[in-house]
C-alpha atoms as one frame of an Amber mdcrd trajectory, in Angstrom:
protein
 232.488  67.498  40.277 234.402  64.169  40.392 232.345  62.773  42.568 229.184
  64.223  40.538 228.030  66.758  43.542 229.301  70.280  44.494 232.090  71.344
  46.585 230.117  73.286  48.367 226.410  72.324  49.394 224.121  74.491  51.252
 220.386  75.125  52.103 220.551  78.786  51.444 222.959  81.149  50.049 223.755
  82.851  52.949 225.252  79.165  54.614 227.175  78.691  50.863 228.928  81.713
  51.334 230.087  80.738  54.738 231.256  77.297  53.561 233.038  79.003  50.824
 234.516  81.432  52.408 235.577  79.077  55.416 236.995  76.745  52.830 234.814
  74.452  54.299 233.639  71.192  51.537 232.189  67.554  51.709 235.741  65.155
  51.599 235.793  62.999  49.372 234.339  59.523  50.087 234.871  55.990  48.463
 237.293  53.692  47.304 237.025  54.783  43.692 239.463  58.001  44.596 243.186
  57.787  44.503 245.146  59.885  46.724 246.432  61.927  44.355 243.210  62.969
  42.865 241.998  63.880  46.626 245.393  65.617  47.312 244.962  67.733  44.119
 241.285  68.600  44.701 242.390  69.719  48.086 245.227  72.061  46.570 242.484
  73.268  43.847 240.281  74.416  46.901 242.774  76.015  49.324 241.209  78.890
  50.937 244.226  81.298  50.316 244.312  81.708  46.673 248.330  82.428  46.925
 248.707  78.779  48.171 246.258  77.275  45.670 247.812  75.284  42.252 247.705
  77.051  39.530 246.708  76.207  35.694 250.500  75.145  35.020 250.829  72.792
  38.399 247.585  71.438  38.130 248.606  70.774  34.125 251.846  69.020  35.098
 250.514  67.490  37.765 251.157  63.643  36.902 247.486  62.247  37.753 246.664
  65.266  35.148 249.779  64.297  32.816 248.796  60.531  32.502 245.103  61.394
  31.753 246.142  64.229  29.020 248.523  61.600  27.455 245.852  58.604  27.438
 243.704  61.361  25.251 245.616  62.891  22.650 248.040  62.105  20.269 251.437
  63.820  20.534 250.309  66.830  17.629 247.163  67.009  19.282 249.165  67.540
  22.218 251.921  70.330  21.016 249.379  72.262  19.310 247.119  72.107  22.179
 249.674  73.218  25.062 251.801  76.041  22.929 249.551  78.804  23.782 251.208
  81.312  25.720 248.148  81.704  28.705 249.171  78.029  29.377 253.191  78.604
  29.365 252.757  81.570  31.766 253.874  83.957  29.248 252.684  87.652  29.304
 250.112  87.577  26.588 249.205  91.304  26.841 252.987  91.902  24.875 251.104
  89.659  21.745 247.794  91.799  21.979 249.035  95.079  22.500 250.830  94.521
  18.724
């Protein structure tokens, strides 16, 4: 999506599943791209979903951080990042109340 085309591209179905099950995308090209951006797309794709970031990494992540902080205001940002899903808190103990 950064680079406004799919990680994974395909004629048919059957040769999308194999690229996305092979873990297999399109790097990303240009000089608009910092490392960091590439490095964290390639984390977000890892084939082995135990090794890929996860919502809180990918939030703290400082690319992520500086972007986030250019947007909202501090309120805007503590109301916005208190929920428990985000803080990795076991929200079933809230909606089993």
């Amino acid at each position: 999506m950064v680079a406004l085309k799919h990680a994974f591209d395909a004629k048919n179905m059957k040769g999308l599943l194999l690229k996305i099950l092979k873990g297999e995308y399109a790097p990303i090209t240009g000089g608009g791209y910092s490392s960091a951006l590439r490095n964290l797309i390639s984390q977000m794709l890892r084939q082995n979903p135990k090794q890929r970031s996860t919502i809180n990494e990918i939030l703290h992540a400082p690319i992520i951080q500086d972007r986030i902080n250019s947007f909202l205001s501090d309120v805007q940002m503590s109301s916005e990042f208190s929920h428990t899903v985000i803080h990795g808190l076991d929200i079933k103990v809230f909606i089993e109340k």
